[in-house]
N, C-alpha and C positions, 0 to 999 in steps of 0.2 A: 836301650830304649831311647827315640828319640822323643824331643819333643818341637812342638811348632810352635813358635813364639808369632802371636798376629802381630802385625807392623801398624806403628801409631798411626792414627791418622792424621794427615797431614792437616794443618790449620787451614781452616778456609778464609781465602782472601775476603770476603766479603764481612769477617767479625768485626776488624777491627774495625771498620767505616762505620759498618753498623752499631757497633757500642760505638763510636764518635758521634754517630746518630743522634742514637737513644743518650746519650750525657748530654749535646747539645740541646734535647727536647725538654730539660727539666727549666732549666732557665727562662728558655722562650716561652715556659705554658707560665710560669711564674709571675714574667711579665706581664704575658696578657692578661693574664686573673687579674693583677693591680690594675691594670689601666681600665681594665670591667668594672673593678670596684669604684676604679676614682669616678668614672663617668656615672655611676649610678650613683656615687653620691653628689655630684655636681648639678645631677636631676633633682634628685630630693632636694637641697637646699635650694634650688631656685622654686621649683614646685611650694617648698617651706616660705619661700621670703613672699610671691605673690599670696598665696594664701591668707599672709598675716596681714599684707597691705589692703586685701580689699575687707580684711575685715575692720584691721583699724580703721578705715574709709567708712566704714558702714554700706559697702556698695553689694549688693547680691548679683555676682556676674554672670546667673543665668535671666536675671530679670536684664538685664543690661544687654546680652544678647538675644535674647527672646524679645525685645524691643527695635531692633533693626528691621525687621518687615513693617513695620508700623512705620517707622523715619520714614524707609522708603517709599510708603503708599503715599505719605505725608509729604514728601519733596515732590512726587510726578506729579500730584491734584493740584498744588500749588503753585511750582517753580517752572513746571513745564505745560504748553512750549516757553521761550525767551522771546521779548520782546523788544525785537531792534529797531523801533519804529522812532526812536529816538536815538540813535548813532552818532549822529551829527553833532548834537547838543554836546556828546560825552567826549569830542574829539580834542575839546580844549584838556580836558581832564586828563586825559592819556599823554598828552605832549609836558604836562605839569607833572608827570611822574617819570616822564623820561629826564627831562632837565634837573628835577630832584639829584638823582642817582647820576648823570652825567655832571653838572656842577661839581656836587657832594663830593664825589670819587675822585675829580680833579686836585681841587683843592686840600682834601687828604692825602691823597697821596704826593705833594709837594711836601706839604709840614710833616707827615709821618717819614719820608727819609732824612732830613732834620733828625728827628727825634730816632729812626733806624740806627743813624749814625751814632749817635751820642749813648745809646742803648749796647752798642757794641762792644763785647769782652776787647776784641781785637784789634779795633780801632782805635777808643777813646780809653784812653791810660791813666784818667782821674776818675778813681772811686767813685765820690761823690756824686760828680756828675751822672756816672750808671744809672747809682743808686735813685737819683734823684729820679730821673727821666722813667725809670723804668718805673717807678712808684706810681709816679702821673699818667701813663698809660696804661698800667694796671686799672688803675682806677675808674679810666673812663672806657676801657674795654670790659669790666665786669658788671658794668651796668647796663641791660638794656634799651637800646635805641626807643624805644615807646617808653621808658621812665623818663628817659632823657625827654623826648617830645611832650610827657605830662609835667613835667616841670617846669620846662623851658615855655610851659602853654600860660602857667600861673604868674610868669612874670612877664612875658611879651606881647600874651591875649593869643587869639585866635586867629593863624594865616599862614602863608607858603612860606615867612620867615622860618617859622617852629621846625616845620619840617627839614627845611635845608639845613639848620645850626643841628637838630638832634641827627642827623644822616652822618655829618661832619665830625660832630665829637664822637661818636660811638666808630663812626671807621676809619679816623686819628688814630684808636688803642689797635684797633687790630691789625691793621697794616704797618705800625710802626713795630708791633712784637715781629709779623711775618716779614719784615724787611732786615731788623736785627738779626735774626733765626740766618734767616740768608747769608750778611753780611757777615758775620761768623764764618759759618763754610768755605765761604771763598776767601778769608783774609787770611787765614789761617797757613795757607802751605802758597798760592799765588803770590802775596805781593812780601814775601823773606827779602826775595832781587832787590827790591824798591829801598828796602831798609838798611839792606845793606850795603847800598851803595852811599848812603846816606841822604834820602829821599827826608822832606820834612815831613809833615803832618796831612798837609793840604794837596801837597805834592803825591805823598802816597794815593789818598781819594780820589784828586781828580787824574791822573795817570795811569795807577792802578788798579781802585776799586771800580768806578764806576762803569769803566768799557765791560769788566766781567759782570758788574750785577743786574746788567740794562736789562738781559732777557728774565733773570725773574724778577724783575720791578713788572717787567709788561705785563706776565703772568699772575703775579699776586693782584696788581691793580685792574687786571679785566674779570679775577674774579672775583674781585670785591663793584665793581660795577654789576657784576648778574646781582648778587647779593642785595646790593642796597633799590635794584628794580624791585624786589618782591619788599623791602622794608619800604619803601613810599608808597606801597600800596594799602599797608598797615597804618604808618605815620595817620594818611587820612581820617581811620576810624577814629582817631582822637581829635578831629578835626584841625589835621596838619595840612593839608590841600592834598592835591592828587586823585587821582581815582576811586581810594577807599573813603573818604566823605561821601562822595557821588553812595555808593554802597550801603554808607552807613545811612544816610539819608533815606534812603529807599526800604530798609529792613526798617525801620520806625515808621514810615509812611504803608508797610506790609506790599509795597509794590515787587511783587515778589517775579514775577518777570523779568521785569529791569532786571532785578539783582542778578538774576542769570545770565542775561547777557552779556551786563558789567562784568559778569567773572569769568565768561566765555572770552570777552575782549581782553581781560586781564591776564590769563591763561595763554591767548594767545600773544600779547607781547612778551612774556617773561621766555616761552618756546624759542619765539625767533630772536631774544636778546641769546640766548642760551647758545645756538644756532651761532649765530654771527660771532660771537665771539669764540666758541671751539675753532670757526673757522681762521680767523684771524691767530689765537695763539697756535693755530701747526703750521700755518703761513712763517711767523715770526718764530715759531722753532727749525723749518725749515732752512732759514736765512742765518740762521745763530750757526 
């Protein structure tokens, strides 16, 4: 008697892939569950943190939003139209807030590379001196430009001085930190050559450092001029000069026109300061 043995079947090519598949799909579902979880708890605590804030505040931010149509009805009946029947007058105004911020940013950014330099890991090789420097721009970088101009208001009075000295100290800290920051990156692997050929101190700066940092000196310093256009417009409401006195003057007086216009003319210098200077740094990135 015979008998018929059925013949195995042959393994189908497609198992192994498939269990490589299906092994590869336990990890990857793993993942994304975690990264589901994290995001939904990343919601919850922020959802948790404003929650707590507007209640610590005492604020109810459906009253707060539910009060927006009211602003709004309240700004058109008021502020609109603007009235430029007085332009002329405000034209001194405008040119005293340009000069603010053109002055300001000049003479900052002279003393702040000064102070870039000596702020320098790379450069400057006494402790001390770092420490020193950096402590003093700390200083007058963490205080705001409008403390600085209320301060500077109680011991010089009321005028275009206040304004220019507070513009100055406040964008002294910041461009001497964004000038250090720089002078770092580039000192660091460009000017070895200089040192090691036994280049002095003075000799490394002015041979080495300064050809490579001109283009972000130009860069940090035309963006700290946009900057300090919109700060002399502030300065003013403290009565620093400039266009925001003009402003402030006007919200007390309830001339609320004016104030429009003022801030339409306002609005439109800080546009076209904005404007001309993008245009000017890809120019000056072009040429680099």
């Amino acid at each position: 008697m015979s008998t018929l043995l059925a013949a195995p079947e042959a393994p189908s090519v497609e198992e192994p892939f498939a269990a490589s598949r299906n092994h590869g799909n336990i990890p990857m579902s793993n993942a994304t569950a975690g990264q589901r979880t994290k995001k939904i708890l990343n919601i919850a605590l922020a959802v948790t943190a404003i929650v707590v804030v507007f209640a610590y505040l005492g604020v109810n931010p459906f009253q707060v939003f539910g009060s927006l149509p009211m602003l709004g009805g309240y700004f058109v009946d008021n502020f609109i139209p603007p009235n430029f029947s007085r332009v002329g007058m405000h034209l001194g105004a405008v040119v005293d807030t340009l000069a603010f911020a053109l002055v300001g940013t000049y003479i900052s950014a002279i003393g702040s590379l000064t102070f870039g330099i000596l702020m320098s890991h790379e450069i400057m090789p006494n402790k001390a001196v770092r420490v020193t420097a950096r402590f003093i721009m700390t200083f007058l970088r963490n205080i705001p430009v409008i403390i600085w101009a209320s301060l500077l208001m109680f011991v010089f009075g009321i005028g275009n001085l206040i304004g220019l000295m507070a513009l100055i100290v406040a964008t002294l800290g910041f461009l001497a930190r964004s000038y250090a920051d720089s002078i770092d990156e580039i000192a660091g692997s460009k000017l070895e050559a200089l040192r090691a050929s036994g280049a002095s101190l003075p000799q490394i700066i002015w041979h080495g450092l300064i050809p490579e940092f001109v283009p972000a000196w130009i860069n940090w310093t035309l963006f700290s001029f946009e900057i300090n256009i919109r700060a002399s417009a502030i300065l003013g409401m403290v009565g620093a000069g400039g266009i925001g006195i003009l402003i402030q003057r006007d919200l007390n007086l309830r001339n609320f026109p004016e104030v429009t216009a003022l801030v339409i003319i306002l609005l439109s210098l800080v546009l076209l300061t904005e404007l001309t200077v993008n245009v000017a740094r890809r120019r000056l990135n072009r040429q680099a």
